[in-house]
Residue, then its C-alpha position, 0 to 999 in steps of 0.5 A: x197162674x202168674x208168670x215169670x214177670x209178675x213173681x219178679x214184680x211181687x218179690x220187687x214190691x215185697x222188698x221195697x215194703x221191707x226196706x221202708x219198714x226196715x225190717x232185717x230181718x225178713x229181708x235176709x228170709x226173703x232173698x236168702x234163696x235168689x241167684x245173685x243175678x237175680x237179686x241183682x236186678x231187684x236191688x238196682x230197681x229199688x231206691x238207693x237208701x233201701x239198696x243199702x239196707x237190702x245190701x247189708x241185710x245179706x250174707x257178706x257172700x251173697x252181698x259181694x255176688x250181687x254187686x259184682x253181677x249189678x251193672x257196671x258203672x256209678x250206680x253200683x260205686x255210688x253203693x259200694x261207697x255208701x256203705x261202711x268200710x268195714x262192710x265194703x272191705x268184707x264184701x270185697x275180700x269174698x270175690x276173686x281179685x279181677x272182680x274185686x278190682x273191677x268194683x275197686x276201680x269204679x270208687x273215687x279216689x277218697x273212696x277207693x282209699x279209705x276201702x283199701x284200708x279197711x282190708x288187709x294189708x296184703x289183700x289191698x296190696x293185690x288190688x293195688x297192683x291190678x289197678x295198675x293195669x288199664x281195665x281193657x287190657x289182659x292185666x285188666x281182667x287177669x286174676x292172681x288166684x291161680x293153682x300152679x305146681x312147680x315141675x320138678x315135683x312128682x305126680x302125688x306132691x303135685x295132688x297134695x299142692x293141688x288140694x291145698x291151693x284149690x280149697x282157695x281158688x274158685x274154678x280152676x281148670x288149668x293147673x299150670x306148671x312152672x319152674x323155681x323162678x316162676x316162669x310158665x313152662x306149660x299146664x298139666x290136665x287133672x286127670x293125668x295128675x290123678x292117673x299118674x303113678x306117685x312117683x312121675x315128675x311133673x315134668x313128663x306130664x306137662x304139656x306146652x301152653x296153647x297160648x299166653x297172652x302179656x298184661x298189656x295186650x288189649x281185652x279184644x284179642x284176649x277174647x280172640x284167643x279164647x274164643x280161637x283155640x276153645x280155652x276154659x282159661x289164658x296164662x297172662x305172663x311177662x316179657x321174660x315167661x314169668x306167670x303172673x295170673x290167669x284170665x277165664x272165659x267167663x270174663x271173657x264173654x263180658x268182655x266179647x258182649x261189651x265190645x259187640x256192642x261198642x261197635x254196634x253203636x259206632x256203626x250207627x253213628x251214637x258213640x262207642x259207649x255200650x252205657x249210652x242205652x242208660x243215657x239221659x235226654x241231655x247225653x244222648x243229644x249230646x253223643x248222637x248230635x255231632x254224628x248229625x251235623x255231619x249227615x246234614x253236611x253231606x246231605x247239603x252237599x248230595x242237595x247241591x249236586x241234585x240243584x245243579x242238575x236242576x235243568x235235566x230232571x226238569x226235562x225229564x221227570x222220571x228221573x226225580x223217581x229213579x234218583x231215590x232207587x239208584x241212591x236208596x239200593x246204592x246205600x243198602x248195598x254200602x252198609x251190607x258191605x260195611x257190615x260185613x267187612x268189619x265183622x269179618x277183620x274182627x274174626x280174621x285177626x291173628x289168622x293171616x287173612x289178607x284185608x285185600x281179599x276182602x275188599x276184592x270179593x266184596x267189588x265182585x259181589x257189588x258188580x253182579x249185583x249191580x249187573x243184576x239190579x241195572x237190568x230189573x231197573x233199566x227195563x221198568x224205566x225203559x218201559x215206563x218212559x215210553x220205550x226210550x232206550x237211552x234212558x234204559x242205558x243210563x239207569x243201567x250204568x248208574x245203578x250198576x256204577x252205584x252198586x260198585x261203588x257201594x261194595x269198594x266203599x263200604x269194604x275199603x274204608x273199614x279196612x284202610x282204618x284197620x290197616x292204620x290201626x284205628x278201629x274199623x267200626x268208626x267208618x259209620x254207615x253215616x258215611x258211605x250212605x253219603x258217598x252211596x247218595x252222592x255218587x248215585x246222584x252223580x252218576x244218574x244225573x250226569x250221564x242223563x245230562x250227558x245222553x239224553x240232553 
């Protein structure tokens, strides 16, 4: 019985046999059955002249799903623009708007132009006015496929409208409610539109918005709000309450796993790009080397501490071993802290959270685990050194001192950075393990210096 993985691979190997033989017609029989999803992955591991023939071998839904659900990025614009315009401008008019513009927006400007141009005019009209909007922002990701009532009509005029808008628009869950200048005054749910009697306005069903969010308003909090009050879907109006199209939660998850990742790699010191796992040898060396060059710095300058205080590990030894423990647990204690602390402002936005509640419970956590870590350390130094309570105290004091020095550090500066509004996910790990390093050595070294010398 073969698995999952080998019927992938054989579909995969069937297709590519297709595409070289060009046959067109087998291939439509072949995928005619796939999920887009699927189909998608099969197409992006094929050779770029057999995408196309793959692409354009399907049916012009199938073909729009499949490149919408390929990777964003050049791989998918390089096919968009391989094929005819004509053919690009059939698969596009087949996707919802924010879709549409997402593939529109990846294109070169010659590219994108002669696309447009293809479509019809008041299609390209639409995608005209969505790239207008920075792609991380709620304009971005809103679409303009939308099913609205106006609140003066009854409960049976409002159906009607209904069905008629709905056999254009895909997965409305909302049906908003405005006025006669277009200004959103709230949603009515379904069901009460078909429970109502004929003749209720609109007006005595609706209710308020939940929440609205403006076009400029970045992704990140978009997704906040989605994810905070439980949304199918968000009204994005303008400054004066005009509706101007919604956004879905489905886009919404992209969005939340792009921005994750982001921040992922920003705490591992690899840039902020969610395509570095698609890099080459030369890119990748190229976003993680200047985050390298920094680390070297710091740890010259943890040496120099280290070479300073040559003379007391010389006349104790045991410290050169107590040195890697008090730094090492120091640097684990900063990057737990740090973790933390940034997931925690992103869950805390818009909710009132004080970022000084933070940074003092994460001081409190670094002191008893610094009391706790001190104590088990302090007694095997004690033991090992041949029963020398002074250095039983100099380990406690360092370790102790480290670890809460770890927990403010690795709390503080994400939270200052947010604070200021920069993004809190640049305070690399790369460098609280340094201060981490840094004030260990420091601490161990110098109170040695300073008790046992």
């Amino acid at each position: 019985m073969s698995t999952p993985e080998q019927e992938i691979d054989e579909v995969h190997e069937r297709l590519a046999q297709l595409a070289a033989a060009g046959d067109v017609q087998a291939l439509h029989e072949a995928v005619a059955e796939m999920h887009p999803s699927d189909l998608a992955d099969l197409v992006e591991s094929l050779e770029d002249e057999h995408q196309v023939l793959v692409l354009s071998a399907l049916p012009a839904e199938l073909a729009s799903e499949t490149l919408a659900e390929m990777e964003e990025g050049d791989e998918r614009a390089d096919l968009l623009a391989s094929l005819d315009p004509s053919k690009g401008a059939e698969l596009i008019q087949e996707l919802a708007d924010d879709d549409a513009v997402d593939l529109v927006a990846e294109l070169e400007p010659d590219e994108r132009r002669r696309l447009l141009e293809a479509l019809p005019v008041e299609e390209a009209g639409d995608i005209r006015e969505l790239l207008l909007y920075d792609e991380e922002t709620a304009g971005g990701l809103m679409t303009t496929e939308l099913v609205s009532v106006q609140v003066s009509l009854t409960a049976a005029e409002a159906l009607d409208r209904v069905r008629i808008l709905g056999r254009e628009v895909e997965d409305f869950y909302s049906v908003f409610v405005v006025d006669a200048q277009h200004h959103l005054l709230g949603t009515v749910r379904l069901d009460d539109l078909v429970t109502a009697d004929p003749e209720d306005v609109v007006e005595s069903l609706v209710e308020p918005p939940t929440a609205t969010v403006l076009p400029e308003m970045d992704q990140e909090e978009v997704g906040r709000l989605i994810s905070r009050y439980n949304l199918a879907s968000i009204p994005v109006v303008n400054e004066t309450g005009v509706l101007l199209g919604r956004i879905t939660f489905d886009d919404v998850i992209d969005v939340i796993e792009a921005e994750q990742t982001e921040d992922i790699f920003r705490l591992a010191g690899v840039g902020g790009d969610e395509e570095a796992v698609r890099y080459t040898w030369y890119e990748s060396v190229r976003a993680r080397l200047p985050w390298l060059f920094i680390n070297l710095l710091t740890a010259t300058l943890n040496a120099s501490v280290v070479y300073f205080f040559r003379g007391t590990i010389v006349s104790k030894v045991i410290l050169a071993s107590v040195m890697g423990i008090v730094a090492g647990m120091g640097g684990n204690a900063g990057t737990q802290a740090l973790a933390v602390t940034v997931r925690g402002i992103a869950l805390a936005r818009g909710t009132g959270r004080k970022h000084g509640l933070v940074v003092g419970r994460e001081l409190m956590v670094g002191l008893v685990q610094g009391l706790v870590l001190g104590t088990l350390v302090s007694v095997v130094a004690f033991l090992v050194d041949g029963a020398d309570p002074r250095l039983g105290l100099v380990v406690f004091l360092a370790m102790s001192g480290n670890q809460i020095i770890a927990s403010f550090v690795g709390s503080f500066v994400p939270a200052v950075l947010d604070r200021l509004g920069f993004d809190p996910a640049v305070a690399s790990s790369v460098f609280v393990t340094a201060c981490t390093d840094l004030c260990g050595f420091l601490l161990l070294l110098g109170l040695a210096t300073s008790i046992l010398t």
